[in-house]
C-alpha positions as CSV (number, residue, x, y, z in Angstrom):
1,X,32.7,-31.2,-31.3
2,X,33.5,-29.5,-35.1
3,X,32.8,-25.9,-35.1
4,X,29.7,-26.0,-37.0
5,X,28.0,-28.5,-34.5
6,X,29.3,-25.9,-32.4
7,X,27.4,-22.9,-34.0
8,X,24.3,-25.2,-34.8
9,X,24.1,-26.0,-31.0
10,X,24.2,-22.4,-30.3
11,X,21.7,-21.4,-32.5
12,X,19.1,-24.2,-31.1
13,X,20.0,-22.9,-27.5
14,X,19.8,-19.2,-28.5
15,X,16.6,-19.8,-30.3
16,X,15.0,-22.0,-27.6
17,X,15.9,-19.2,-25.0
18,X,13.9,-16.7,-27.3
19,X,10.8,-19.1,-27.4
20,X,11.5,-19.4,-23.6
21,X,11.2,-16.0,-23.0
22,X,8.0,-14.7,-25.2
23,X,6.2,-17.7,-23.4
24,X,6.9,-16.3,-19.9
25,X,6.0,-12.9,-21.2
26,X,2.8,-14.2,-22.6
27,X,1.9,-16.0,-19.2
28,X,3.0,-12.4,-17.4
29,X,0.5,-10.7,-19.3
30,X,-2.2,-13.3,-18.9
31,X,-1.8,-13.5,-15.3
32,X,-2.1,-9.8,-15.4
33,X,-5.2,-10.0,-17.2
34,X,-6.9,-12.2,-14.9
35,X,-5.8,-10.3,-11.9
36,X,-7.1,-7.2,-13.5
37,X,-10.2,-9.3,-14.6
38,X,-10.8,-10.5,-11.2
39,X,-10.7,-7.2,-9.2
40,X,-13.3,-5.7,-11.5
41,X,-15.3,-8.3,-10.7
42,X,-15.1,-7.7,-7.1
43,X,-15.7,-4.1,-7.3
44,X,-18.3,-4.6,-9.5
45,X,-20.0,-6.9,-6.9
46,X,-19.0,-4.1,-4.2
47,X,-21.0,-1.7,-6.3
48,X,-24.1,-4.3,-7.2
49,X,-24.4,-4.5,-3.4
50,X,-25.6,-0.6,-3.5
51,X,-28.2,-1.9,-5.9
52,X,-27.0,-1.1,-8.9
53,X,-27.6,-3.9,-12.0
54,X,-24.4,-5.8,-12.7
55,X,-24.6,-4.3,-15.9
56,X,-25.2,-0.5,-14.6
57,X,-22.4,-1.7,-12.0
58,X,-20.0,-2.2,-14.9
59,X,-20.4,1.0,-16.9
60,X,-19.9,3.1,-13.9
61,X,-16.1,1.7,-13.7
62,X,-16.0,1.5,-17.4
63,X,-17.4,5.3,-17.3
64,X,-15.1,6.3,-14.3
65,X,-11.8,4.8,-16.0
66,X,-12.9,7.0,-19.2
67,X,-13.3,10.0,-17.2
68,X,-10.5,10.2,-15.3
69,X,-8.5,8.4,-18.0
70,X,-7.4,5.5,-15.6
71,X,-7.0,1.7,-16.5
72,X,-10.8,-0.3,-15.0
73,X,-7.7,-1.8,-13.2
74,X,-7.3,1.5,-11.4
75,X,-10.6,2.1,-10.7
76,X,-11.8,-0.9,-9.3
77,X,-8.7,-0.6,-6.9
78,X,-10.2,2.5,-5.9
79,X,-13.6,1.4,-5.6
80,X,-12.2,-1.6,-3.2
81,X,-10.0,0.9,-1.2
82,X,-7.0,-0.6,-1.9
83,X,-5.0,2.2,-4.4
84,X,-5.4,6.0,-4.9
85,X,-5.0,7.4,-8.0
């Protein structure tokens, strides 16, 4: 192998480990989305269950996480008794 299919090979594998890398960030942060999405949706069903409106149900957590200045992520823990902040 001549040095510059050396350094050309390289550069693909240094570049592809790059691409490799954002994507698996990307999926990280959608997961954590989704998670996040999800348990705001159970606390807000926790909440509707009171008799709240699903809409009333979601500006309370929206309101609390304002308040307290805590991700809805938080808040919804709280609400389902799984985290303090």
């Amino acid at each position: 192998m001549t040095p510059g299919a050396l350094a050309a090979a390289m550069s693909v594998a240094v570049k592809r480990f790059a691409d490799s890398k954002l994507l698996q960030e990307k999926a990280s942060k959608l997961a954590n989305k989704l998670e996040t999405r999800i348990l705001v949706d159970r606390a807000k069903a926790k909440l509707m269950a009171t008799g709240k409106s699903e809409e009333a149900a979601y500006k309370a957590i929206q309101g609390q996480a304002r308040d307290n200045r805590l991700s809805m992520r938080q808040v919804a823990l709280m609400i389902l008794g799984q985290n303090k902040p």
